[in-house]
C-alpha positions as CSV (number, residue, x, y, z in Angstrom):
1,X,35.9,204.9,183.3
2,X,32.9,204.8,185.3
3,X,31.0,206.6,182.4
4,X,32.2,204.1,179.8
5,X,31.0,200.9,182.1
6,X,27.9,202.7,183.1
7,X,28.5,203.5,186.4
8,X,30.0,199.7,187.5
9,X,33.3,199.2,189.5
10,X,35.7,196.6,187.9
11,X,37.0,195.1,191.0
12,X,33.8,193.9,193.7
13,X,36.2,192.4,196.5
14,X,33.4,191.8,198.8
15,X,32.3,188.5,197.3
16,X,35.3,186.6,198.3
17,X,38.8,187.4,199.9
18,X,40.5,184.5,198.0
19,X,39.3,185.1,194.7
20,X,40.1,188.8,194.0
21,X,42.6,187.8,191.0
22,X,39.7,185.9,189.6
23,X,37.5,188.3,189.7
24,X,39.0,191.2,188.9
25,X,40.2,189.2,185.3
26,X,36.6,188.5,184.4
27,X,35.3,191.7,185.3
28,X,37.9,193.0,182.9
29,X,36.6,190.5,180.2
30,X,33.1,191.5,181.6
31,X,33.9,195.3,180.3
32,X,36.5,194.9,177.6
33,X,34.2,196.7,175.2
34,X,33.6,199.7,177.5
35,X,37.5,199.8,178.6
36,X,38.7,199.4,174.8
37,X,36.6,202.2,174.5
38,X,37.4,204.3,176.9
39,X,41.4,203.9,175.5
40,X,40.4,204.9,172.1
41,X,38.5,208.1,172.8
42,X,40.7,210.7,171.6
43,X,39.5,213.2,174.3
44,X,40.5,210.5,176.9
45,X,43.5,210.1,175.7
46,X,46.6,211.2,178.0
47,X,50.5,211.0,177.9
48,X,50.6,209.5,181.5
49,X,47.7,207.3,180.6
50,X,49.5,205.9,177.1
51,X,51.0,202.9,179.0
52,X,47.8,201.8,180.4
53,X,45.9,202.5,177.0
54,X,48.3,200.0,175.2
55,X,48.0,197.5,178.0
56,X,44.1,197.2,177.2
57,X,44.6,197.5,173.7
58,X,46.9,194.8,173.6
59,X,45.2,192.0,171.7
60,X,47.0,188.7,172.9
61,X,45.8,189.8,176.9
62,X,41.8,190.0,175.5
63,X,42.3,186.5,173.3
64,X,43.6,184.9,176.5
65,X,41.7,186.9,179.3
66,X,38.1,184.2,178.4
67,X,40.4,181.1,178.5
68,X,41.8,182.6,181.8
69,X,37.9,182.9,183.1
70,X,36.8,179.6,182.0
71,X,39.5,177.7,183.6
72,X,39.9,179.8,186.9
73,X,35.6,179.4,187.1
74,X,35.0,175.8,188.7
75,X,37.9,177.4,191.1
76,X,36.2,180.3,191.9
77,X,32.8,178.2,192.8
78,X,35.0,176.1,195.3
79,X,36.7,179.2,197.1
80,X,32.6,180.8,196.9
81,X,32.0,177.5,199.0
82,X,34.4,177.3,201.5
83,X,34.3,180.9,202.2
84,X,30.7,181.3,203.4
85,X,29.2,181.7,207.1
86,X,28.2,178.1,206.6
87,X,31.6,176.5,206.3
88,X,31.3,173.0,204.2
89,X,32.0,169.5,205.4
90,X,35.3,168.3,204.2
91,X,33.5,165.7,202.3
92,X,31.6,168.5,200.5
93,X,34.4,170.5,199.9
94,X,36.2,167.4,198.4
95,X,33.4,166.8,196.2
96,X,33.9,170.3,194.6
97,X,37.3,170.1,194.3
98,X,36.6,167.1,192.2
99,X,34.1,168.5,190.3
100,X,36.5,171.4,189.7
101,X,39.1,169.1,188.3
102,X,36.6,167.5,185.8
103,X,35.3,170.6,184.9
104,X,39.1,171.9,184.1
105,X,39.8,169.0,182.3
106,X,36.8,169.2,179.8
107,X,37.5,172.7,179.2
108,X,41.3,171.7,178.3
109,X,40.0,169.0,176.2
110,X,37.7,171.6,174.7
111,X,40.3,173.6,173.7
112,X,42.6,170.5,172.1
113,X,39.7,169.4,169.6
114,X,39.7,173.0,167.7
């Protein structure tokens, strides 16, 4: 894998402890190329390995994987916040949270208008 992605890890679970899921679905999206890749070298390809080759090949998980990203994001920026050395006020964290929510909603409403 590591040769198709060019030497990155998928998963970096040192940024935050909360947000693991998060980040290890946009890394995914991040290297969907180099993975789809990867499944569909025929050299590559094992009988043990089949299941997971069909997992990342799987179309409806890669149309839904972004739309995952983009609403999990404003999320990911509050966790980032109240997880540093520097702990935030609660004011500041409820500030984020709210921003989180309008950015959610616009996204959503993003979505509805195509």
């Amino acid at each position: 894998m590591k040769s198709y992605t060019k030497d990155r890890e998928l998963l970096r679970p040192g940024i935050t402890r909360f947000a693991t899921v998060f980040i290890a679905i946009e890394s995914l999206v991040r290297h969907s190329m180099e993975l789809k890749r990867m499944c569909t070298n025929p050299e590559k390809r094992q009988s043990e390995a089949e299941n997971i080759s069909s997992i990342i090949l799987n179309n409806k998980f890669w149309s839904r994987a972004p739309e995952v990203c983009s609403l999990m994001e404003p999320l990911g920026k509050v966790l980032k916040l109240v997880d540093q050395d520097k702990k935030a006020t609660l004011p500041i964290a409820y500030e984020a949270m709210d921003r989180a929510k309008m950015a959610i909603k616009e996204t959503v409403k993003d979505w509805q208008t195509y």
